[in-house]
C-alpha positions as a Python dict, from the first residue, in 0.01 Angstrom:
ca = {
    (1, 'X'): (0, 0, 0),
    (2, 'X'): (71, -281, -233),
    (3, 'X'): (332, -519, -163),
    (4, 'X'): (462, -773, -396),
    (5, 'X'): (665, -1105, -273),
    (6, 'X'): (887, -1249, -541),
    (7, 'X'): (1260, -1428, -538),
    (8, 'X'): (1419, -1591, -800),
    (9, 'X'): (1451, -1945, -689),
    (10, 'X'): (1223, -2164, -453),
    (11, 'X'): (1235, -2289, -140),
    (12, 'X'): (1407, -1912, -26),
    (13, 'X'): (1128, -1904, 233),
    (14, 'X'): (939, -1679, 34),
    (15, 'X'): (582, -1729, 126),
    (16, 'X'): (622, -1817, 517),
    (17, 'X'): (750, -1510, 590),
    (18, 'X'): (537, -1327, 380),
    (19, 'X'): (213, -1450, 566),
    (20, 'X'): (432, -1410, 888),
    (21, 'X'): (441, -1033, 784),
    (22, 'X'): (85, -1067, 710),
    (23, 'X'): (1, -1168, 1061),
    (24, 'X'): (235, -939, 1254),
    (25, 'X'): (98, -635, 1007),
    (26, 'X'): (-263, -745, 1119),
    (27, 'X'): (-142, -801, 1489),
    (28, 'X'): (-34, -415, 1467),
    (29, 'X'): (-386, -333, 1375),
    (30, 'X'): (-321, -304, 1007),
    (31, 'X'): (-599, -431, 741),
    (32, 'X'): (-400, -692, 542),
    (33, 'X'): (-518, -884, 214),
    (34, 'X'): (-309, -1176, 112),
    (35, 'X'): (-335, -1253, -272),
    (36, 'X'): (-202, -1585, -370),
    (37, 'X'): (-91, -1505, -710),
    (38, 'X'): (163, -1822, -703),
    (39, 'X'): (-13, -1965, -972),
    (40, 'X'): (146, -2301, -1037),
    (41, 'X'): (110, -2374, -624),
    (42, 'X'): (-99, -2155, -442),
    (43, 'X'): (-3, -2272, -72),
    (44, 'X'): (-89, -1961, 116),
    (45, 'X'): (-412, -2164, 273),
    (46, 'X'): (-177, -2423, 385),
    (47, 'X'): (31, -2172, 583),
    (48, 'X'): (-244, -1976, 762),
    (49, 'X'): (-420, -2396, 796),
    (50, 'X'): (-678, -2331, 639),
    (51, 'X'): (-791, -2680, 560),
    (52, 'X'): (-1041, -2652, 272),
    (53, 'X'): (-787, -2419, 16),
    (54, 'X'): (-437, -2586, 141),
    (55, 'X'): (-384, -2583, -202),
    (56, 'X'): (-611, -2345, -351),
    (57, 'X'): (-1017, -2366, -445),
    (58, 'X'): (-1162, -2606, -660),
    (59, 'X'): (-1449, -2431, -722),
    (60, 'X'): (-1334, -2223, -1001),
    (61, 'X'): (-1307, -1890, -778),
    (62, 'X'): (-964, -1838, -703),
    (63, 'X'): (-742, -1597, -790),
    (64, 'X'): (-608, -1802, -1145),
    (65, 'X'): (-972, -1790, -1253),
    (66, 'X'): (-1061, -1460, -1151),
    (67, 'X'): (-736, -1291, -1375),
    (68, 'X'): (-846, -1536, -1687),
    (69, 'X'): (-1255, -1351, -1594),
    (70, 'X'): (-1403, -1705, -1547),
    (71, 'X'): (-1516, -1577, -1171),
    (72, 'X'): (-1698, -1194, -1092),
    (73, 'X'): (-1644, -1242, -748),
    (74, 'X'): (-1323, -1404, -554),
    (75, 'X'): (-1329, -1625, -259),
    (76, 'X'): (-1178, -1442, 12),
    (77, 'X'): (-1115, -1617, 402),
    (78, 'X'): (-1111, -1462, 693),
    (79, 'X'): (-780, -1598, 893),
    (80, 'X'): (-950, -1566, 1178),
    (81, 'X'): (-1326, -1735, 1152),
    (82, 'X'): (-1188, -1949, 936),
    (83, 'X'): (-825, -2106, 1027),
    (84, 'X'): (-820, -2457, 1147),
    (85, 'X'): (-584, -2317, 1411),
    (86, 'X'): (-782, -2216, 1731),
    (87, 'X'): (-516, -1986, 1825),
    (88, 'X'): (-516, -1810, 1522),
    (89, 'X'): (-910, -1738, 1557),
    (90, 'X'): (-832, -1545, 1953),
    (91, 'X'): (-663, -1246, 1776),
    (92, 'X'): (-664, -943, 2037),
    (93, 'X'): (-978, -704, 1922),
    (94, 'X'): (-742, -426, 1886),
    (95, 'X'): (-578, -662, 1584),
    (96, 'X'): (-660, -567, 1223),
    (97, 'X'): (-855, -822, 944),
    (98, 'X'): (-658, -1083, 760),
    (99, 'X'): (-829, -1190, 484),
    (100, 'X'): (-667, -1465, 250),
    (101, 'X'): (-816, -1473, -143),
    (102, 'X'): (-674, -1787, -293),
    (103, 'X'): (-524, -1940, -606),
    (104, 'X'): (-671, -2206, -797),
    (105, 'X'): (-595, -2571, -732),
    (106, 'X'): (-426, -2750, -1029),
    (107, 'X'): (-350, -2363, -1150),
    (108, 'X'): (-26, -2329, -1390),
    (109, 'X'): (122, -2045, -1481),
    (110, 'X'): (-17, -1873, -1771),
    (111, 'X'): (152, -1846, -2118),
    (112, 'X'): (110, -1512, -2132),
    (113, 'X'): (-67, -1183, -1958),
    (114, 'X'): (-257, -983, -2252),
    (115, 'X'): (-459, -604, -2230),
    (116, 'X'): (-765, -860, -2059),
    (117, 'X'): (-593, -1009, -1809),
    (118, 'X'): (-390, -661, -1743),
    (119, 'X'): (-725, -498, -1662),
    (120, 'X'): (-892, -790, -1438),
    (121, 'X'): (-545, -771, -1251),
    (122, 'X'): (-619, -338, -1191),
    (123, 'X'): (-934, -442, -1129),
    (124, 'X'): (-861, -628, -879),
    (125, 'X'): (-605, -484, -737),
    (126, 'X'): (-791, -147, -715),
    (127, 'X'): (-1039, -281, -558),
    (128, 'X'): (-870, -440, -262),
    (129, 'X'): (-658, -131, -182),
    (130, 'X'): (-996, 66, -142),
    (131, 'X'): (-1062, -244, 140),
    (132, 'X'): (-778, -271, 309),
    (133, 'X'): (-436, -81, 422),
    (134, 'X'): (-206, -325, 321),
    (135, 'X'): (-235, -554, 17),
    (136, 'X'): (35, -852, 1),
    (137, 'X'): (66, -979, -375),
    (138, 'X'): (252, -1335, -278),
    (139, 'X'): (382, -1387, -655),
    (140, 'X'): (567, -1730, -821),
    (141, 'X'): (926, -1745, -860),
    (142, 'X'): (1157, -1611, -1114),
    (143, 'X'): (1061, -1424, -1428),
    (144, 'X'): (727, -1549, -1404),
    (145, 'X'): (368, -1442, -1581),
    (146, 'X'): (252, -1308, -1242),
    (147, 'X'): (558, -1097, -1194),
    (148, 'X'): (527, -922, -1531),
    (149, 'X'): (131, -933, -1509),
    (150, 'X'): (122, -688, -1175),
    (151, 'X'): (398, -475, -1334),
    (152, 'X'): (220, -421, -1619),
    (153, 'X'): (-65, -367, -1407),
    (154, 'X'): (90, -112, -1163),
    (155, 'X'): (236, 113, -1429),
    (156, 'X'): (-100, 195, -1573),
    (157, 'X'): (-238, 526, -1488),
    (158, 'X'): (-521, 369, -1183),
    (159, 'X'): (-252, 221, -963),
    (160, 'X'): (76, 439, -1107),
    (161, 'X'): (15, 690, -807),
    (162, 'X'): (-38, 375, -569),
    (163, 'X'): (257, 307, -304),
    (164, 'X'): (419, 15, -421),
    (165, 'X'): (673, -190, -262),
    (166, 'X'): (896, -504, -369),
    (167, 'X'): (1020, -776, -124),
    (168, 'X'): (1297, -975, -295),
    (169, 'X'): (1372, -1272, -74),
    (170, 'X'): (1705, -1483, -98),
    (171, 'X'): (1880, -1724, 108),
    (172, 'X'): (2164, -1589, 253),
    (173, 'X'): (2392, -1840, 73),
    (174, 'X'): (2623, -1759, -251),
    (175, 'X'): (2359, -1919, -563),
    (176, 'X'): (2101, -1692, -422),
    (177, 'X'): (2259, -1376, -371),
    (178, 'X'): (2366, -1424, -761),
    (179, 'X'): (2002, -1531, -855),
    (180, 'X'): (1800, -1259, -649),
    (181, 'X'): (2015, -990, -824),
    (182, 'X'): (2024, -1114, -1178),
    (183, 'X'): (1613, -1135, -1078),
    (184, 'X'): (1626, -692, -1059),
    (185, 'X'): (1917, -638, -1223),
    (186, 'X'): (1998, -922, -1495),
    (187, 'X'): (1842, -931, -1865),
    (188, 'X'): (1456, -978, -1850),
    (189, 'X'): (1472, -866, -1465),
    (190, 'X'): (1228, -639, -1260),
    (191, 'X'): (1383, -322, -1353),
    (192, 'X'): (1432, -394, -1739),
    (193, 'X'): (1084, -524, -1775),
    (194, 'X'): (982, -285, -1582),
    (195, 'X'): (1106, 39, -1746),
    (196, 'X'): (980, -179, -2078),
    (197, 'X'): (603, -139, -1903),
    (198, 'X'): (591, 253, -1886),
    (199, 'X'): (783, 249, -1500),
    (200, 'X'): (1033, 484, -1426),
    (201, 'X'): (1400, 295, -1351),
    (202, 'X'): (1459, 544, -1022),
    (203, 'X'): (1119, 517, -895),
    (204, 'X'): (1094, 129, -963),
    (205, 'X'): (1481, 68, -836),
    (206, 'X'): (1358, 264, -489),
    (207, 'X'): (1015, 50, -441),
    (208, 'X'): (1288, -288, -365),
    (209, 'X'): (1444, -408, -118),
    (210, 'X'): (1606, -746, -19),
    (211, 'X'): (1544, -964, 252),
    (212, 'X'): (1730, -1251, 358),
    (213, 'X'): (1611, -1557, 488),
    (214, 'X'): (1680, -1814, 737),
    (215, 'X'): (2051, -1661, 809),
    (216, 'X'): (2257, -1934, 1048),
    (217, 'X'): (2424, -1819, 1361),
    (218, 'X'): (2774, -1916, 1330),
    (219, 'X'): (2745, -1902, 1756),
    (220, 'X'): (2492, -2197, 1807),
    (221, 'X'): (2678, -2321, 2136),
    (222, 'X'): (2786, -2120, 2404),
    (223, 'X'): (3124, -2126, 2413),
    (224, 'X'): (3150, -2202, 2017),
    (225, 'X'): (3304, -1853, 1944),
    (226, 'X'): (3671, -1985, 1873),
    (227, 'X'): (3604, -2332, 1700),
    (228, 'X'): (3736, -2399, 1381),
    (229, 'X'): (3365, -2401, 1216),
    (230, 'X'): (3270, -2068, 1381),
    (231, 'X'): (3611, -1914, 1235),
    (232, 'X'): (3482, -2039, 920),
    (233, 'X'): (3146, -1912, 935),
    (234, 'X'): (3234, -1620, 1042),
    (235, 'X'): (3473, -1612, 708),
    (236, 'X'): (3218, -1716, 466),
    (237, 'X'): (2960, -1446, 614),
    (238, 'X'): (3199, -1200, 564),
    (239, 'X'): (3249, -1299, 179),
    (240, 'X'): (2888, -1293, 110),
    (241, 'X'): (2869, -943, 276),
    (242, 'X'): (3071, -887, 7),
    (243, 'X'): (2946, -1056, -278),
    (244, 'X'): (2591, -888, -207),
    (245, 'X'): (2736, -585, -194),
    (246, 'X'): (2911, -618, -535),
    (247, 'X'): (2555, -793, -646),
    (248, 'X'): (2359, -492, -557),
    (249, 'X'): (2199, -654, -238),
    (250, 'X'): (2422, -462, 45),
    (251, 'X'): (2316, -304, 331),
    (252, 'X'): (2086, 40, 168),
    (253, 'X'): (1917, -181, 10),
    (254, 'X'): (1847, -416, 270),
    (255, 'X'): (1489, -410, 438),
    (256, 'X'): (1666, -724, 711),
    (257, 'X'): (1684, -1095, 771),
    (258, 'X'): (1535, -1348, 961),
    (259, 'X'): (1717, -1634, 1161),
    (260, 'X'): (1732, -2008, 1091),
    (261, 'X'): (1407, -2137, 1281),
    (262, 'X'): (1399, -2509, 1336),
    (263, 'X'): (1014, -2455, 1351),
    (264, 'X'): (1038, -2362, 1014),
    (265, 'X'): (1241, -2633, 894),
    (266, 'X'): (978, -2901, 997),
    (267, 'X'): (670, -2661, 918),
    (268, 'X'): (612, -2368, 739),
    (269, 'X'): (338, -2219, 893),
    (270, 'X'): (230, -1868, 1129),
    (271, 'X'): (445, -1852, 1434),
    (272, 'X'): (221, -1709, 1733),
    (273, 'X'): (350, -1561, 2020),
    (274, 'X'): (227, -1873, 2225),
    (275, 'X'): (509, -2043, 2031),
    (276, 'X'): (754, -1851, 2163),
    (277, 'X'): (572, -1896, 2500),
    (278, 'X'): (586, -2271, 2504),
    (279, 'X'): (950, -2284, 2367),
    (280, 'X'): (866, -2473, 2045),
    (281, 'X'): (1017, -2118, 1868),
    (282, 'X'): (1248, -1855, 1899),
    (283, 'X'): (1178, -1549, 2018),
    (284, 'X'): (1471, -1415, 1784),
    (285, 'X'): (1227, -1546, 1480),
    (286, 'X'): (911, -1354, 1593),
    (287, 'X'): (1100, -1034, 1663),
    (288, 'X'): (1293, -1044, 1300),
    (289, 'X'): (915, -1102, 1174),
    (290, 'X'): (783, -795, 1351),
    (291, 'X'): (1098, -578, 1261),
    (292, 'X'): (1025, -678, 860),
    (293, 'X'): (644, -569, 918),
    (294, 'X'): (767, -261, 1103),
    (295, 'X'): (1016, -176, 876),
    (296, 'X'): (783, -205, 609),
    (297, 'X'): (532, 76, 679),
    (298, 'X'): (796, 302, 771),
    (299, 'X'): (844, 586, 489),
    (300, 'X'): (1185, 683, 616),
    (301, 'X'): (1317, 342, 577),
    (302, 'X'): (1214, 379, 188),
    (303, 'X'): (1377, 735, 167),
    (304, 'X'): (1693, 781, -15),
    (305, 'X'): (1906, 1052, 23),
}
């Protein structure tokens, strides 16, 4: 399965949860390769703290060179051997591989993809989903070069048969909600382009869904129900229910949503279950992280009737 992580602005907690995914996919004893396609800042080694590719290889062997053919062969880290995290390295046995390949550092986006850099990307990608079950394609923001590279990529004939799957993430605030669906739906978007690539609008339109992130509890204190902010909270959630509906994001196409972590808001990193243990994060946060992985590999929840 390939999975491809995209949102139209920064900052909408796209990559955090995406190796969060990663790790509770693996923890389920799934096969998961994360590719850091975010060209212009490939943090995925930061996340998973991996010291020596925080922000991407300098050796010339990251993903950025490997699409422009300047490398044959990828780096590729095992999470596990290779995290600075010790905890990260005592996965149960039972757990599956999670194997990070890496961007370039000092990487930019690229001008444009061409038939070349179209075929490295099957290549690649090809590759990889002969490896491992699950392949998470962590792309840059907005209408970028990756996001029309791997649909160009995945509507030619090696990986048109492939299962493909979009995570659109958004904050759950009004500017996002209008800037993850003009992202599918607007001018230039996923669906446009990618109907313009070969893809068919149905089967395309069916391989997305929307997740929203860091979604506040309007309850944060016991015995908050019937303050004036709650009331309001509880008033402005209701009008974005709305306005996503209207925007295309409602509830069908929905995979879920995780919670405002204050973890998260001081680092963006894995969150382990011995977080939750010690009380430095939520349980809520780990569970909405396992749901999204669950919900994921679950054909039914990609059905439409």
């Amino acid at each position: 399965m390939l999975v491809f992580s995209t949102s139209d602005k920064g900052g909408t907690g796209r990559s955090v949860t995406s190796c969060n995914i990663a790790f509770r996919l693996c923890m389920g004893g799934k096969n998961v390769a994360y590719l850091d396609f975010d060209f212009g800042s490939p943090t995925a080694g930061a996340l998973f703290e991996i010291g020596a590719v925080e922000r991407g290889v300098s050796n010339g062997s990251g993903m950025h060179s490997y699409l422009l053919n300047e490398n044959e062969t990828p780096a590729r880290f095992d999470v596990r051997a290779k995290s600075d995290r010790v905890e990260l390295g005592r996965m149960p046995t039972r757990s599956g591989k999670l194997v990070l390949f890496p961007g370039d550092e000092g990487g930019a986006e690229f001008p444009t993809s061409g038939t070349a850099m179209v075929d490295q990307c099957v290549k690649l990608l090809s590759k990889v989903l002969d490896e491992f079950h699950i392949v998470i394609v962590d792309l840059s923001a907005g209408r970028s070069a990756a996001a029309q590279l791997v649909l160009e990529a995945t509507a030619r004939p090696q990986l048109a048969e492939k299962t493909v799957r979009w995570l659109i993430f958004h904050r759950w605030t009004r500017q996002h909600i209008m800037a993850a669906s003009s992202l599918v739906h607007g001018p230039s978007g996923l669906l446009e382009s990618g109907v313009g690539y070969g893809h068919g609008e149905k089967k395309l339109r069916e391989s997305i869904r929307f997740i929203r992130t860091a979604v506040p509890n309007p309850f944060t204190q016991p015995g908050n129900e019937e303050s004036a902010q709650a009331r309001w909270l509880l008033k402005q959630n209701a009008a974005l229910k709305k306005l996503a509906s209207t925007k295309k994001l409602g509830q069908s196409t929905l995979l879920g949503e995780t919670p405002m972590e204050p973890m998260l808001q001081w680092r963006e990193q894995v969150i382990l279950d011995a977080d939750v243990d010690a009380k430095i994060a939520n349980l809520e946060t780990t569970t909405a992280f396992g749901e999204l992985a669950r919900q994921l590999t679950d054909d039914a929840v990609w059905e439409t009737f």
